[in-house]
C-alpha positions in Angstrom: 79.1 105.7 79.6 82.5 103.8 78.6 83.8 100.9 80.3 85.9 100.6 83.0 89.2 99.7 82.0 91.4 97.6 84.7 94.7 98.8 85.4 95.8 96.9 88.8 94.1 93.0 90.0 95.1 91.9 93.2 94.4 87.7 93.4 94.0 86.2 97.0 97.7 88.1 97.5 98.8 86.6 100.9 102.3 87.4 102.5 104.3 85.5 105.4 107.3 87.1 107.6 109.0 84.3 109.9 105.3 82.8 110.4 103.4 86.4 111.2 100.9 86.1 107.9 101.2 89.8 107.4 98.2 89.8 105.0 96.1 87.5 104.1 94.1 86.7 101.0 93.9 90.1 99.5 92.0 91.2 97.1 91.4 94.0 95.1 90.6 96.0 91.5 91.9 99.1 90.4 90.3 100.6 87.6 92.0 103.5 85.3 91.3 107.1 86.6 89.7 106.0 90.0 90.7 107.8 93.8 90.7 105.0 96.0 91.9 104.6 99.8 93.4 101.8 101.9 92.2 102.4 106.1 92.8 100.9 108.6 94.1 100.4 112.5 97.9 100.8 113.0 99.7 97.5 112.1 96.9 96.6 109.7 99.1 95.9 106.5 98.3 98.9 104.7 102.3 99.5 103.9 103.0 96.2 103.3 100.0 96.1 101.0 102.0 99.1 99.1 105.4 97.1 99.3 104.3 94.2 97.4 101.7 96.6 95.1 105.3 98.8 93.8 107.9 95.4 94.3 109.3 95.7 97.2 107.9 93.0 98.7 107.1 89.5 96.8 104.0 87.6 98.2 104.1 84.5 99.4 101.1 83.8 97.7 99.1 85.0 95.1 99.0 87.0 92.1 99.3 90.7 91.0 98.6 91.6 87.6 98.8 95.2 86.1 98.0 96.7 82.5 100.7 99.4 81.4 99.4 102.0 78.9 99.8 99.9 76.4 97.3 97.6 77.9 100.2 94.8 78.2 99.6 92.9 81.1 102.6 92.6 83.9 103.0 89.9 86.8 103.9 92.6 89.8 105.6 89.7 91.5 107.8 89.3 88.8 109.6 92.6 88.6 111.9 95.1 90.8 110.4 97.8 92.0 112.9 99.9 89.0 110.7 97.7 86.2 107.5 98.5 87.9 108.4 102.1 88.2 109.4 102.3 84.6 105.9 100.3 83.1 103.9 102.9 85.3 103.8 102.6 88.9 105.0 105.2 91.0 105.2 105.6 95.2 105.7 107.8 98.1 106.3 106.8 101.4 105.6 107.1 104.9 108.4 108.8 106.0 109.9 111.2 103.6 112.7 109.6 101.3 114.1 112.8 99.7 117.8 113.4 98.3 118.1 115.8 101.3 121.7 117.2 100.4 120.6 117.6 96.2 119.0 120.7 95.0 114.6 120.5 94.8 115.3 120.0 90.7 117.9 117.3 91.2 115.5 115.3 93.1 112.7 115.5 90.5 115.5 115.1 87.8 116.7 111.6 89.4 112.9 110.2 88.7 113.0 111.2 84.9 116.2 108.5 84.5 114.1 106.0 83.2 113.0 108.3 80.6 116.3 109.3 78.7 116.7 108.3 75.3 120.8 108.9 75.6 123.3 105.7 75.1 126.4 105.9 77.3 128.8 107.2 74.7 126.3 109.8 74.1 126.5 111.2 77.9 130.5 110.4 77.9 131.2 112.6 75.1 128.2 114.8 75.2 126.6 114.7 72.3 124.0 116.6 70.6 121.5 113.7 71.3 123.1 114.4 75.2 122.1 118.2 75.3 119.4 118.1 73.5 117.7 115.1 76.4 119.5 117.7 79.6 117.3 120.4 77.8 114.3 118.5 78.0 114.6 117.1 80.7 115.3 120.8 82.3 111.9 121.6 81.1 110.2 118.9 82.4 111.7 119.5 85.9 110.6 123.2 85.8 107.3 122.4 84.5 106.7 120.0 87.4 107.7 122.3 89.8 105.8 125.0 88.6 102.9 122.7 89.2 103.3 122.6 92.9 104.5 125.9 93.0 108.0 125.3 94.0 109.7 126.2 90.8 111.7 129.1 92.4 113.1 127.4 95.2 114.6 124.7 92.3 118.2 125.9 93.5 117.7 125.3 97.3 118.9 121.5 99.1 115.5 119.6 100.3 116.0 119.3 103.4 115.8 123.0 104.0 112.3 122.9 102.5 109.3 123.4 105.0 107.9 119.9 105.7 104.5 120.2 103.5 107.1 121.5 100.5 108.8 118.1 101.2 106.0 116.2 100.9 104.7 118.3 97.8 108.2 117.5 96.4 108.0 113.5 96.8 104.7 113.6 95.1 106.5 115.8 92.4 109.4 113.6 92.3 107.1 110.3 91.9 104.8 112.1 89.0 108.0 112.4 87.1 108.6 109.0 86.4 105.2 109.3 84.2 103.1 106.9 86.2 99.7 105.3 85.4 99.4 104.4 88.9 100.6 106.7 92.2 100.6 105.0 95.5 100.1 107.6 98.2 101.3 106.6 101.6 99.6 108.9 104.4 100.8 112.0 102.4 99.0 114.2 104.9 101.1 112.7 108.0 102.3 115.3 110.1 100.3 118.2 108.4 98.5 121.0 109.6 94.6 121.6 109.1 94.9 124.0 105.5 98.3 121.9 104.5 96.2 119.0 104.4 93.3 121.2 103.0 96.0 122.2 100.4 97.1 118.4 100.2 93.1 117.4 99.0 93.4 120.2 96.1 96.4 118.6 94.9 95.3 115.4 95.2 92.3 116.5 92.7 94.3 118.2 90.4 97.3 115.6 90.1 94.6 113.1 89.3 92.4 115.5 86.1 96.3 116.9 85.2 98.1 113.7 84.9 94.8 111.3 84.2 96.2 109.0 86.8 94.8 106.1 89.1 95.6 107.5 92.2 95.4 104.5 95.6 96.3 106.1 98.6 96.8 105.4 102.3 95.4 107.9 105.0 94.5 108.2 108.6 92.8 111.3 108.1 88.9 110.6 107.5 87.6 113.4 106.0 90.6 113.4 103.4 89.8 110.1 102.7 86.3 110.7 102.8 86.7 113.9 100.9 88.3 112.8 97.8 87.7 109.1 97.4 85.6 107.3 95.4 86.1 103.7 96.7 87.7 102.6 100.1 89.2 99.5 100.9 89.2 98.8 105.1 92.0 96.5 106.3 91.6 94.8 109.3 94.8 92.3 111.0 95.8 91.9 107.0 92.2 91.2 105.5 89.3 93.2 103.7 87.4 94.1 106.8 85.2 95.7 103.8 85.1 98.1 100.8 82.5 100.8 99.3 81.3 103.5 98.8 82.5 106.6 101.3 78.8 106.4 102.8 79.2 102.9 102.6 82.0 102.5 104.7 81.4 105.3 107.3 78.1 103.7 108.2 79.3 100.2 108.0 78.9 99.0 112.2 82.0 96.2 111.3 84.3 99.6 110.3 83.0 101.6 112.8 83.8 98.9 115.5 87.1 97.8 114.4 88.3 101.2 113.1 86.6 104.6 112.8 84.8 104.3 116.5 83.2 107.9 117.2 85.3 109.9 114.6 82.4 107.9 112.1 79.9 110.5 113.2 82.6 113.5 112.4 83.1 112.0 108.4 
């Protein structure tokens, strides 16, 4: 069996807001090609967790390190969340952040910016180096949408879209950018039973397609419980604990501060 290779290293990460010590001493190793989930109680710092993880927030304390495919090593703290997205981290949110008023392809063909090889005198004058990048970058846009099998409504404005397409098109969207690591933030909020049945398949596939690391929040237990192969509990900004699935559902520390009687449904 090969080695696990470490993509993402978390060091005793702590943030502060106005005094509130959001999280606190955080710590945590992703490896390449794992599905891991981040639980918790509402308020726990799960989000914020995610916001200094893609650069949007800078801890206070602490370190975050992360390998690109290359195996160079990056400070996360160091870098905007456009330098982390192009080196291989990619996000979704909480609430759905799509271009509503731009077509489905124009939203997946914003993400692939930081993959064009054109100068700007090649897009002012539109070169053959120009069309030749719009072409593949056409094809790229259709092949990811074909993927989540919304290639044929490529023409349509996003916000018309049914809300699981939405969501199916952030996670589009955030694959295009080429990532080595996707953060997943409750992707299954708001869904129905078989949407978030759907949501797990996906999940699955996007991770044996793409060969991605794949850390995700969810309040959904059997999702996470489903599809995950490590969990991390959060608990007023700390590790409450981590493990296994089995570990975690029958760990009385979890089951008090967090998963109560729905322990017994997972």
């Amino acid at each position: 069996m090969s080695e696990k290779k470490l993509l993402l290293q978390a060091s005793n990460v702590s943030i502060v807001f106005g005094g509130l010590r959001a999280v606190s001493d955080f710590n945590m190793e992703l490896y390449r090609g794992e599905l891991v989930g981040l639980i918790g109680p509402n308020g726990a710092g799960k989000t914020t967790v995610f916001n200094m993880l893609s650069g949007v927030y800078t801890p206070t304390e602490g370190e975050i390190d992360f390998w690109d495919k290359s195996d160079k090593v990056h400070v996360v703290n160091k870098k905007s969340p456009a330098k982390l997205n192009k080196i291989g981290i990619a996000r979704t949110f909480q609430n759905i952040r799509l271009f509503g008023n731009l077509t489905v392809g124009d939203n997946v063909r914003i993400a692939l910016h930081n993959q064009r090889r054109c100068n700007p005198f090649s897009v002012l004058f539109r070169t053959l180096k120009f069309r030749r990048d719009e072409r593949i970058m056409t094809v790229r846009v259709e092949n990811l949408l074909k993927l989540f099998g919304i290639k044929e409504k490529k023409n349509e404005l996003a916000k018309n879209l049914p809300y699981g397409e939405q969501r199916k098109l952030e996670i589009c969207r955030a694959l295009a950018a080429n990532p080595s690591l996707l953060l997943l933030d409750e992707p299954a909020a708001g869904m129905n039973p078989q949407e978030t049945k759907e949501l797990m398949e996906l999940i699955a596939f996007i991770r044996r397609e793409f060969k991605l690391t794949i850390l995700l929040i969810e309040h959904d237990m059997k999702l996470v419980m489903g599809i995950c192969e490590r969990i991390f509990v959060l608990n007023y900004g700390q590790v409450l604990a981590s493990g296994s699935p089995d570990e975690i559902k029958s760990n009385p520390d979890v089951i008090k501060a967090y998963l109560g009687s729905e322990a017994e449904a997972v």
